[in-house]
C-alpha positions as CSV (number, residue, x, y, z in Angstrom):
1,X,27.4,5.1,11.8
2,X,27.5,8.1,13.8
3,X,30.2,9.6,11.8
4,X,28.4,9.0,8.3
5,X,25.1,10.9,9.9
6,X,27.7,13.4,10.5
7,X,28.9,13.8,6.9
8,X,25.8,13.8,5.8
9,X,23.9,16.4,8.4
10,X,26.5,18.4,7.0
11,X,26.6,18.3,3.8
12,X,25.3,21.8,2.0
13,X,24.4,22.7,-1.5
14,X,24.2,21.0,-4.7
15,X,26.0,17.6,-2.6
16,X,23.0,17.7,-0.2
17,X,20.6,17.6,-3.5
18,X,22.7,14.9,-4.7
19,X,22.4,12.3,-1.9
20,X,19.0,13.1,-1.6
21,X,18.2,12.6,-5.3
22,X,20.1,9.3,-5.4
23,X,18.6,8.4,-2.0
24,X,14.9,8.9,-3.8
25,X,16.3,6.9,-6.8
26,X,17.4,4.0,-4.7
27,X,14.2,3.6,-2.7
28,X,12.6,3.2,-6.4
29,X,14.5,-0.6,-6.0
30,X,11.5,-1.4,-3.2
31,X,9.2,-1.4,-5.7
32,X,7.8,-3.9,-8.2
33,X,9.1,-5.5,-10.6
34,X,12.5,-5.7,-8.5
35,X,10.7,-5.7,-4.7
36,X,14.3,-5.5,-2.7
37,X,12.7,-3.5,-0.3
38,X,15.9,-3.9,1.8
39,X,16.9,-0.5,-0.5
40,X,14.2,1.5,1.8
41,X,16.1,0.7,4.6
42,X,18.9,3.0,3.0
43,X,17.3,5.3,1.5
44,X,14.8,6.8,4.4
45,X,17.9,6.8,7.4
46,X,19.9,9.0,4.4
47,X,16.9,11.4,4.3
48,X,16.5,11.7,8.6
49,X,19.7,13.0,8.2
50,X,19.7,15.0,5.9
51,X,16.7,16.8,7.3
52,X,18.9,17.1,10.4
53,X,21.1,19.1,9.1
54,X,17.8,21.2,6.5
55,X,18.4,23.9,9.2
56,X,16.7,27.5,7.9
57,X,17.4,30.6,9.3
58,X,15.8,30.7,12.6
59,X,15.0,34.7,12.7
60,X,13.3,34.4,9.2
61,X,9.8,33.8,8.2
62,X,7.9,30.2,8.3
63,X,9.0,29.5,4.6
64,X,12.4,30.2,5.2
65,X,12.5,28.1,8.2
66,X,11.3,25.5,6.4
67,X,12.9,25.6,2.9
68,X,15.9,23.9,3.8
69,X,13.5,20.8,4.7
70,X,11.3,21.4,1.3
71,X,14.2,21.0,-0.6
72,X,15.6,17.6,1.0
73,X,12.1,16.3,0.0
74,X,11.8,17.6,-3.2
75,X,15.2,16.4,-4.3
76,X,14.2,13.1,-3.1
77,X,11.0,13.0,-4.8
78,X,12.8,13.8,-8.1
79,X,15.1,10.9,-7.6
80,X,12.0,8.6,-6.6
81,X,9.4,9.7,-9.5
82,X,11.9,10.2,-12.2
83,X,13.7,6.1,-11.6
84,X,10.1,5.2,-11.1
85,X,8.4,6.6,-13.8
86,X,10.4,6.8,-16.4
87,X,8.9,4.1,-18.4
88,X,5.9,6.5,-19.1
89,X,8.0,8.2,-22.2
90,X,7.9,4.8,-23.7
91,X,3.8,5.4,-24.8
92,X,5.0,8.7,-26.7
93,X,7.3,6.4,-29.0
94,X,4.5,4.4,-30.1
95,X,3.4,6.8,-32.6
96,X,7.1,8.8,-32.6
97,X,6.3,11.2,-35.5
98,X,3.8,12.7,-33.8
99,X,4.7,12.7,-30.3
100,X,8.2,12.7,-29.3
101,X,8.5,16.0,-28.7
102,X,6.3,15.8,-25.8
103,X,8.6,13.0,-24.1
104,X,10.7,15.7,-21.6
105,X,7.7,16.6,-20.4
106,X,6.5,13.3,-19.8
107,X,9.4,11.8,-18.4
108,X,11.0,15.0,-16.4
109,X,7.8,16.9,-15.9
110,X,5.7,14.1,-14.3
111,X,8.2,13.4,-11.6
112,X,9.2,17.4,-11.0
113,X,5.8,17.8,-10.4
114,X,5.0,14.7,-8.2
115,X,8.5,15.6,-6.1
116,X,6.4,19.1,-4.7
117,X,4.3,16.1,-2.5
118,X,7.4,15.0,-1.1
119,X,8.8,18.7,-0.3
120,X,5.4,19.2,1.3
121,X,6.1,15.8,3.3
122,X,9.5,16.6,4.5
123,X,8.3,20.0,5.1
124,X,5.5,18.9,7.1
125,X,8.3,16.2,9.1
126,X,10.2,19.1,9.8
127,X,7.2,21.0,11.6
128,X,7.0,18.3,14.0
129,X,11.1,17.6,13.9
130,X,13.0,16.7,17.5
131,X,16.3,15.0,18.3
132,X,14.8,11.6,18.9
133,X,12.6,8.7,17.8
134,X,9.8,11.5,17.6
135,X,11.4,12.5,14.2
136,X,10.6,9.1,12.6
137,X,7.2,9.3,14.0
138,X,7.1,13.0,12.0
139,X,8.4,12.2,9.0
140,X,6.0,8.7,8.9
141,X,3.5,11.5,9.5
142,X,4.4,13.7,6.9
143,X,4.4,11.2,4.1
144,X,1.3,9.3,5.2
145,X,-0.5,12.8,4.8
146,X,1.2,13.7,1.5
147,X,0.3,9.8,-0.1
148,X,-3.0,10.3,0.9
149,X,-3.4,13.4,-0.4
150,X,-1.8,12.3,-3.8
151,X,-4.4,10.1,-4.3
152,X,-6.9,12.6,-5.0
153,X,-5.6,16.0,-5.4
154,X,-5.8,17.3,-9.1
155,X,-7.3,13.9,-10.4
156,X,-5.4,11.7,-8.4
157,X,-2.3,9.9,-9.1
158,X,-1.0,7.5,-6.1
159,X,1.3,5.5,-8.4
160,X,4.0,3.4,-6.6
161,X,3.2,4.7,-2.8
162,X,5.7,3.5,-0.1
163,X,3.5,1.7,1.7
164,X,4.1,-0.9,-1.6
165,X,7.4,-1.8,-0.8
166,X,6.4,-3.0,2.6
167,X,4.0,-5.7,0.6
168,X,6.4,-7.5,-2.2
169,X,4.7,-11.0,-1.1
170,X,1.4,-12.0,-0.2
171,X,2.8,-12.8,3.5
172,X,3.5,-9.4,3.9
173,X,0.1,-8.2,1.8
174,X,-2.4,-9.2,4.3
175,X,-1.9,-5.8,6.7
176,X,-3.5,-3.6,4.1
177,X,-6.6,-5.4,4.4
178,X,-6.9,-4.2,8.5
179,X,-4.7,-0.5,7.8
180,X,-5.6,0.0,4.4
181,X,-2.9,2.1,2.4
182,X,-3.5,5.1,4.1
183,X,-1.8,2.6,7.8
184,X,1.4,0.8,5.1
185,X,2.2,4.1,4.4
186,X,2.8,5.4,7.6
187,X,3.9,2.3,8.6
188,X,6.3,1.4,6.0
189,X,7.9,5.2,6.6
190,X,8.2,4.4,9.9
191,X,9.8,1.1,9.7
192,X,12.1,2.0,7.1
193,X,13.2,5.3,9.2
194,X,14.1,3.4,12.2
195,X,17.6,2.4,11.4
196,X,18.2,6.1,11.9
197,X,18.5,5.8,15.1
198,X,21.8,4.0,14.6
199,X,23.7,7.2,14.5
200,X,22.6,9.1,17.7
201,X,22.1,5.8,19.9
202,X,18.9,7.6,21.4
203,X,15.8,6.1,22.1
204,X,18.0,3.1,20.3
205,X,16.4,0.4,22.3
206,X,12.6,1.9,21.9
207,X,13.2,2.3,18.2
208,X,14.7,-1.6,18.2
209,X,11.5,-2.7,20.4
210,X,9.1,-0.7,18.2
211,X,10.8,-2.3,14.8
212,X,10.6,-6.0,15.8
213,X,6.6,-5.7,17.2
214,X,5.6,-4.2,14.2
215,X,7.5,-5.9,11.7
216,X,6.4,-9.2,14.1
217,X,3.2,-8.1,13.6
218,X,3.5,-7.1,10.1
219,X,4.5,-11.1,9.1
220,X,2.3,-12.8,11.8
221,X,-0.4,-11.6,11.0
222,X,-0.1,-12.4,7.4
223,X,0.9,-16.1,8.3
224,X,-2.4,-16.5,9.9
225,X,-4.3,-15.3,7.1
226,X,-2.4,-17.2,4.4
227,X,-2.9,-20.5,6.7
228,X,-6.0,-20.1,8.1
229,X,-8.7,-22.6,6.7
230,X,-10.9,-21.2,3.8
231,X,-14.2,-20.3,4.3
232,X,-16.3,-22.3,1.9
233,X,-16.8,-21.5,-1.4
234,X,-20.6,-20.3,-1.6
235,X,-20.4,-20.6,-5.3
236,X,-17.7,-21.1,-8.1
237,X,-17.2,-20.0,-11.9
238,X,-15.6,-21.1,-14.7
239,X,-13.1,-18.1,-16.0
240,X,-11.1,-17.5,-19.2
241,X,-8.7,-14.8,-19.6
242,X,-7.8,-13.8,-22.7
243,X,-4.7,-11.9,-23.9
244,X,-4.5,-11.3,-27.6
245,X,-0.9,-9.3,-27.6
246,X,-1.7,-6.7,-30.1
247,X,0.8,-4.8,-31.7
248,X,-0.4,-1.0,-31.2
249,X,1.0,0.1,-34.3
250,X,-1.8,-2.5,-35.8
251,X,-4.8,-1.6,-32.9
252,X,-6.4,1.4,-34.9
253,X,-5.5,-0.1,-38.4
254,X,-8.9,-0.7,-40.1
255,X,-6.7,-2.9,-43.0
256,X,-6.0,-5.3,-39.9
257,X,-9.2,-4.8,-37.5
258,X,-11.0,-8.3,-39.2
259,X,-7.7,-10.5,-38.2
260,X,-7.5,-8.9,-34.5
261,X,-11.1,-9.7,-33.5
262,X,-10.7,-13.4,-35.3
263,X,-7.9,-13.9,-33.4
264,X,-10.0,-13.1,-30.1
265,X,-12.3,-15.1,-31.3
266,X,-10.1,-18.0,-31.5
267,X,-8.6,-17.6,-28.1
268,X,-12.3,-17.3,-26.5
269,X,-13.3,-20.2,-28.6
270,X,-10.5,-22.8,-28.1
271,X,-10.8,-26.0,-25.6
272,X,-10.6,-26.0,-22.1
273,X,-7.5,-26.5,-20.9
274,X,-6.9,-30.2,-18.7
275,X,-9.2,-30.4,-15.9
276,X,-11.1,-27.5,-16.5
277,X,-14.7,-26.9,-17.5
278,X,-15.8,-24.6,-20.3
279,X,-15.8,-21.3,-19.4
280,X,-19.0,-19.1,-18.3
281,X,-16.9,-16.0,-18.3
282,X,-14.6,-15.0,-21.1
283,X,-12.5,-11.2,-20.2
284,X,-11.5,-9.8,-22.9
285,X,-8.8,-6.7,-22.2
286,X,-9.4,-2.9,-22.5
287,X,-10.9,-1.1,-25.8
288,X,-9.7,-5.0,-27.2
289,X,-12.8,-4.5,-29.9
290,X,-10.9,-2.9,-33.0
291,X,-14.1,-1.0,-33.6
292,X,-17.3,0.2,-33.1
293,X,-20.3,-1.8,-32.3
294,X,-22.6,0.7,-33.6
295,X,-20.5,0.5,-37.1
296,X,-20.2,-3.4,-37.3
297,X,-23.5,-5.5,-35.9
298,X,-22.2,-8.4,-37.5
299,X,-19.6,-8.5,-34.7
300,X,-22.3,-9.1,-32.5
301,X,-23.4,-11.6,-34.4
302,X,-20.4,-13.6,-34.9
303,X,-20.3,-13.4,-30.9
304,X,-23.6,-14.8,-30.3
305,X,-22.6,-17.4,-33.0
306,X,-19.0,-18.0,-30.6
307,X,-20.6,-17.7,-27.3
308,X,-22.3,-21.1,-25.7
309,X,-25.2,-21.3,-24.0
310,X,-25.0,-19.8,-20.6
311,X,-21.5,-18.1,-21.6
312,X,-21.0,-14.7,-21.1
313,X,-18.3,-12.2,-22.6
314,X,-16.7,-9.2,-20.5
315,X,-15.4,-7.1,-23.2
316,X,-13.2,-3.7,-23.7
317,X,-14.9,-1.7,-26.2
318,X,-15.1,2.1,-27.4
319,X,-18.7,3.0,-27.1
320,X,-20.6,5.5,-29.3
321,X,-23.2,8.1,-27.8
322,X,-24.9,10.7,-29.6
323,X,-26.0,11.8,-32.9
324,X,-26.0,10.9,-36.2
325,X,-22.7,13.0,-37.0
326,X,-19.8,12.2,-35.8
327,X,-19.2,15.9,-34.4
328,X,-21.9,15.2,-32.2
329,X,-21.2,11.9,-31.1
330,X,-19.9,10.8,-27.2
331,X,-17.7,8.0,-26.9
332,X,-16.9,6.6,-23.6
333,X,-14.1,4.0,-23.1
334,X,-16.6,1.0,-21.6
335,X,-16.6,-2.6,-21.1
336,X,-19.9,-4.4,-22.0
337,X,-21.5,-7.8,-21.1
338,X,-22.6,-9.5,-23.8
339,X,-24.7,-12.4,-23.5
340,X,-24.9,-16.0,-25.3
341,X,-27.4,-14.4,-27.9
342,X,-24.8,-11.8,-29.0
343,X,-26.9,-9.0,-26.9
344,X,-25.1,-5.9,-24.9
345,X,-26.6,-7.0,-21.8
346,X,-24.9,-4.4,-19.8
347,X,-22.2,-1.7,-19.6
348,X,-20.7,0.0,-17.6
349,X,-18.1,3.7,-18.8
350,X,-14.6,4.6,-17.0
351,X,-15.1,7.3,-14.6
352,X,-11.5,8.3,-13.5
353,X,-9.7,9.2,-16.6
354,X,-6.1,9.6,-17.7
355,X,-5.6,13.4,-17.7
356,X,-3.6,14.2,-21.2
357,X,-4.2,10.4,-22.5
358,X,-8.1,10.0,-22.4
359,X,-9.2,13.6,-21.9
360,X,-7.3,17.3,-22.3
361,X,-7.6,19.2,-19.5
362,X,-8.6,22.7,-19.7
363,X,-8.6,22.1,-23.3
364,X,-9.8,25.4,-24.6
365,X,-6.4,26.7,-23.9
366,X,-4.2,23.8,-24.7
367,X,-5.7,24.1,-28.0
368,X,-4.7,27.4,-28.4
369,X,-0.9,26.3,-28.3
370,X,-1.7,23.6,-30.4
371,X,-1.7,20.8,-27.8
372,X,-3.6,17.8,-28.3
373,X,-4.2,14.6,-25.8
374,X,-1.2,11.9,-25.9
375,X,-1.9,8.2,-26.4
376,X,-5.3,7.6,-26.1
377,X,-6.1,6.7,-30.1
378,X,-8.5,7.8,-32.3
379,X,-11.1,9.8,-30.1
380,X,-11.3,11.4,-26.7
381,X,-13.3,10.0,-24.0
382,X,-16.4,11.4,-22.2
383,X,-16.2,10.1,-18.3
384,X,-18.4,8.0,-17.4
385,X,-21.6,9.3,-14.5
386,X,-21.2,6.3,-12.2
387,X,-20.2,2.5,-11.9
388,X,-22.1,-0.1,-11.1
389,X,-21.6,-4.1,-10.9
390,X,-22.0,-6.7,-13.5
391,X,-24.5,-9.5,-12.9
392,X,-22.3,-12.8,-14.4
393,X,-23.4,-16.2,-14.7
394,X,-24.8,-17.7,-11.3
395,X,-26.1,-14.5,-10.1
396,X,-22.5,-13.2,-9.2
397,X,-22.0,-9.5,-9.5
398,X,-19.0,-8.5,-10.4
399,X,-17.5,-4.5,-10.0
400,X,-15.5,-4.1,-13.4
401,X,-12.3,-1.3,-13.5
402,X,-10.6,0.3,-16.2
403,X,-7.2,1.1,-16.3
404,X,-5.1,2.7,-13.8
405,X,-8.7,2.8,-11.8
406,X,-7.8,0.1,-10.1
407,X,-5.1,2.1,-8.4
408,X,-6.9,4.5,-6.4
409,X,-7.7,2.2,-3.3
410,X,-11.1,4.6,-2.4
411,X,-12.4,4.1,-5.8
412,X,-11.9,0.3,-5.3
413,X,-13.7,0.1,-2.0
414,X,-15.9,-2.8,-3.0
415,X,-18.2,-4.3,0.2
416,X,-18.4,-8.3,-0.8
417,X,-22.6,-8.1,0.1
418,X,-22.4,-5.7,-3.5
419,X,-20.1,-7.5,-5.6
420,X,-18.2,-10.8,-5.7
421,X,-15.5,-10.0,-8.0
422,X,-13.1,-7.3,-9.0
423,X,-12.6,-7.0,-13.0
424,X,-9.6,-5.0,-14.0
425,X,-9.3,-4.5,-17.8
426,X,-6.5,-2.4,-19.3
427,X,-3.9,-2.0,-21.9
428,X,-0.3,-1.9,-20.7
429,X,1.2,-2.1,-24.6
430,X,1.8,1.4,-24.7
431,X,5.0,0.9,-21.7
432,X,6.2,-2.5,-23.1
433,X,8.4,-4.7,-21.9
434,X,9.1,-1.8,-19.0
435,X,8.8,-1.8,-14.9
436,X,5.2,-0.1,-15.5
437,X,2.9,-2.7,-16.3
438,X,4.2,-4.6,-13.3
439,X,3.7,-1.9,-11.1
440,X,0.3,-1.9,-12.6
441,X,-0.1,-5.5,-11.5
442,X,1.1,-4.9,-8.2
443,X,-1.5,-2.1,-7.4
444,X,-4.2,-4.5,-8.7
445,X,-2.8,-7.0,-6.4
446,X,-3.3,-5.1,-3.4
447,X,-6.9,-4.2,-4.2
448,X,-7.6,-7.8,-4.1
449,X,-6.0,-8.3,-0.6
450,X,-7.3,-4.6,1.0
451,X,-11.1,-6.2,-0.5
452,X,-11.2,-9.5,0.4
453,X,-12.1,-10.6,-3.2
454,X,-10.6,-12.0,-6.2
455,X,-9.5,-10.4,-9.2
456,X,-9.6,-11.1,-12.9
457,X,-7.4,-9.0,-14.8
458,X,-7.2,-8.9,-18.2
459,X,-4.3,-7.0,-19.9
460,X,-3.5,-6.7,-24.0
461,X,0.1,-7.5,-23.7
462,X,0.4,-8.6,-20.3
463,X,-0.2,-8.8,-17.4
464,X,-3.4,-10.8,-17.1
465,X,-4.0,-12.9,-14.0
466,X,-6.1,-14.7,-11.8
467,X,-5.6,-13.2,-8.0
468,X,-6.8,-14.7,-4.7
469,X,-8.5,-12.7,-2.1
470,X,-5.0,-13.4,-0.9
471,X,-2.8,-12.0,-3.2
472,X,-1.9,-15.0,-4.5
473,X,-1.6,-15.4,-8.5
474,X,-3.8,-18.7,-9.3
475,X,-2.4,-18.4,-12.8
476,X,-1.2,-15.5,-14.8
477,X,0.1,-14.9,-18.3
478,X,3.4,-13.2,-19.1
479,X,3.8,-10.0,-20.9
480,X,3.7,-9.9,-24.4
481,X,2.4,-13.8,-24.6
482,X,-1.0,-14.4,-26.1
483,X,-3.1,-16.9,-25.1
484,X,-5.6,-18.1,-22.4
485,X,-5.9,-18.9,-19.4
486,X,-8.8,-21.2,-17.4
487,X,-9.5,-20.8,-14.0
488,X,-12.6,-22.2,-11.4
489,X,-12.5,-19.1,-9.1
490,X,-14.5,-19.7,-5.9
491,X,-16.6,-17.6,-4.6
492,X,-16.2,-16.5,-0.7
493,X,-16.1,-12.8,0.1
494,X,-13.1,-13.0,2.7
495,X,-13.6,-9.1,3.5
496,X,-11.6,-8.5,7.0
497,X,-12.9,-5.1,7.5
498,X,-15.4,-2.9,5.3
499,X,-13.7,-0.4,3.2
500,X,-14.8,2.7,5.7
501,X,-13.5,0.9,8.9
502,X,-10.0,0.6,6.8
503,X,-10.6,4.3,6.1
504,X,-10.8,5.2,9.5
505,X,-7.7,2.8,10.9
506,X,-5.6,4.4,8.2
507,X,-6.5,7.9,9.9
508,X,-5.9,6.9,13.6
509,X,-2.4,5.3,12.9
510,X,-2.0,8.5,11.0
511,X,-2.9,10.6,13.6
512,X,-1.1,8.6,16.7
513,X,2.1,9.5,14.3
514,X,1.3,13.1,14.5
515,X,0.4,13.5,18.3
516,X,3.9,11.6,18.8
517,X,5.7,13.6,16.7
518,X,4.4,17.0,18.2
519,X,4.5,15.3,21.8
520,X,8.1,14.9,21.7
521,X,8.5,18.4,19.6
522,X,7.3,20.0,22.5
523,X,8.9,18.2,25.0
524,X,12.3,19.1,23.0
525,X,11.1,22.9,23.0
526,X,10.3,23.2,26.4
527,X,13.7,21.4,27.3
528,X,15.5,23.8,25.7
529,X,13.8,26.9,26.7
């Protein structure tokens, strides 16, 4: 071991690149859908070292200094984003003609930018860096501050955080609920670092003391979670998911618009399955209404005419605000409750839009070159003021989520004494048969474990699921099956900790991280002075 930390500490140049590119890339395999989080344990030790050896000239400036480092990171960010996120380039060949040319810049340009967060991280580490276990503690540091900041620094995008691969089952979920994201990540880093210390034998025994508490911890505590009795079920309801598996070619097709909404009628309208009741709550999956409301009335109609007394629908729609024109007109990608008379009882507008899918940034001067949004469809979205939950059947509230929303753990802070339920609606057809829509569903997965709640989550193609406060799937559809699905959920609220509590242990295992890492920087410095 110590001789391969050598090799690597001094490799130089484009090799140096290399391994850390393919180290990024391999720490990709910790995430969903493949969750061999043993890959991590590879891929983090490879970067220690080479940050060892990301020496910059010690007479120069700061940035010089500290180049070397930036570069590790950034190599290793590439390799991470670009076998992570590849699958994005797969929505630009739904309409081909139009949009291929953009897919370099989807599928290169996303991860060249997103691998600047990791050069920040590593440059951050390398701040803080010393000879021992206080380097693991600087570079959990440095990438618990750069995840955290990537969740909302221009828009937000915290897609496939570390701290995921430390959660690939729902034994090992139940930590996020105490630690919230903002802990896993530092935590995971950390974890996954350790081995490290195979190389140098230092602080070997502390770093082999330190891995089994936390990692003891890590799975004990989810063990007592998973088998600890249930609190009673306050009340229940009756739940149908439904996923029609539209073709997106078809979605915007008026010529086709009358045989997608009779299929969702059929699926919302079909018998129970075996041993379960008829459903009060039918989810329908994001913008799944081939039209406008405000164009067709008789689809309300026909809903009234499908929904049963006391039966409500949770729907995707497109909705219409404005004027008369169409030039003056506001549309607003929503989901509406519509009640057993066929009435919009309620609605509530996505907030957190897809930059360059839903909305054009600075738009004024992409126009000018001609650049329009991506993969939305026909129109682009206004966001939505502010959110607000659902009342469903029974008087339980429900907070619904569009899209990649449900991503962005702060925006899903839901306190059980508000709402009852997380609702996540999207459309995942535009990535396919790909690693993104289970990444997707992963994400999701963790909101209902960090919340203490359960989660309904309907998808177009896939995947749509019923999700414990747990983590655990109840039932689930696969992607690109149509169908239904019927499930009693209970209702509980399991919350361990409020969502600002979570906030603030996040912080304080971030910061113990970062007065261990400069504690033993400055112990180093002094020692060699």
């Amino acid at each position: 071991m110590e001789r391969l930390a050598g090799r690597i500490i001094l490799l130089w140049g484009w090799r140096r690149a290399l391994v850390a590119f393919l180290a990024g890339a391999l720490a990709v395999l910790g995430q969903a859908p493949y969750d061999f989080f043993a890959a991590c344990f590879i891929s983090f030790p490879l970067l220690v070292w080479l940050l060892d050896g990301a020496t910059g000239e010690a007479s120069g400036s700061l940035f010089r200094r500290l180049r070397p480092a930036f570069a590790v990171g950034w190599w290793f960010g590439f390799g991470y984003f670009l076998a992570g996120l590849w699958w994005i380039g797969s929505a630009l060949l739904v309409e081909a003609d139009d949009f291929a040319w953009a897919l370099p810049f989807a599928v290169i340009g996303i991860p060249f930018a997103l691998a600047f967060f990791y050069g920040f991280a590593t440059m951050v580490a390398r701040l803080l860096w010393s000879s021992d276990i206080g380097r693991i503690a600087a570079l959990a540091f440095g990438f618990g501050l750069t995840e955290w900041l990537r969740g909302f620094l221009f828009t937000g995008f915290p897609w496939n955080a570390i701290g995921y691969a430390a959660m690939p089952v729902p034994l090992l979920m139940q930590s996020v609920s105490v630690a919230g994201m903002i802990g896993m990540n530092v935590l995971a880093v950390f974890l996954f670092s350790l081995p490290a210390l195979l190389a140098a034998r230092r602080h070997l025994r502390l770093g082999a003391a330190l891995f089994v508490a936390l990692a003891s911890a890590h799975v004990g505590f989810g063990y007592v979670r998973l088998t600890a009795p249930e609190r009673p079920a306050e009340r229940s309801l009756d739940v149908r998911i439904v996923q029609p598996a539209v073709d997106l070619s078809e979605k915007w097709d008026a010529s086709v618009r009358d045989r997608i909404f009779a299929t969702l009628l059929g699926l919302s309208a079909k018998a129970p399955d075996p041993g379960h009741g008829k459903p009060q709550l039918i989810v329908w999956p994001e913008t799944s209404v081939p039209f406008l409301f405000t164009e067709r009335p008789d689809a309300l109609t026909a809903l009234g005419d499908m929904l049963a007394d006391g039966q409500m629908l949770i729907a995707g729609v497109v909705r219409e605000e404005g004027g008369s024109a169409a030039a003056d007109s506001r549309y607003y990608n929503s989901v509406v409750a519509i009640n057993d008379k066929g009435e919009i009882a309620d609605a509530v507008d996505k907030v957190h839009l897809v930059p360059f899918g839903e909305y054009l940034p600075f738009a004024d001067l992409f126009n000018r070159f001609g650049i329009a949004q991506l993969v939305a469809g026909p129109v682009t979205f206004a966001a939505g003021n502010e959110r607000h939950a659902l009342t469903l059947p029974r008087g339980i509230r429900a907070l619904p989520f569009i899209c990649y929303e449900v991503i962005f753990p702060d925006l899903v802070a839901v306190d059980a004494t508000s709402a009852q339920l997380i609702v996540n609606v999207t459309n995942d057809a535009w990535f396919g048969d790909t690693p993104g829509p289970y990444q997707h569903f992963r994400q999701a997965q963790i909101r209902a474990v960090e919340n203490g709640l359960p989660l309904l989550r309907a998808a177009n193609n896939g995947i749509s699921a019923v999700v414990d406060p747990h983590g655990r799937i109840v039932d689930a559809l696969a992607i690109n099956a149509r169908g239904a699905i019927d499930v009693k959920v209970p209702i509980a609220g399991q919350t361990v900790v409020s969502s600002g509590q979570r906030r603030i242990n996040g912080m304080l295992i971030m910061l113990l991280f970062a007065l261990v890492g400069a504690l033993l920087n400055v112990r180093q410095r002094l020692r060699v002075n």
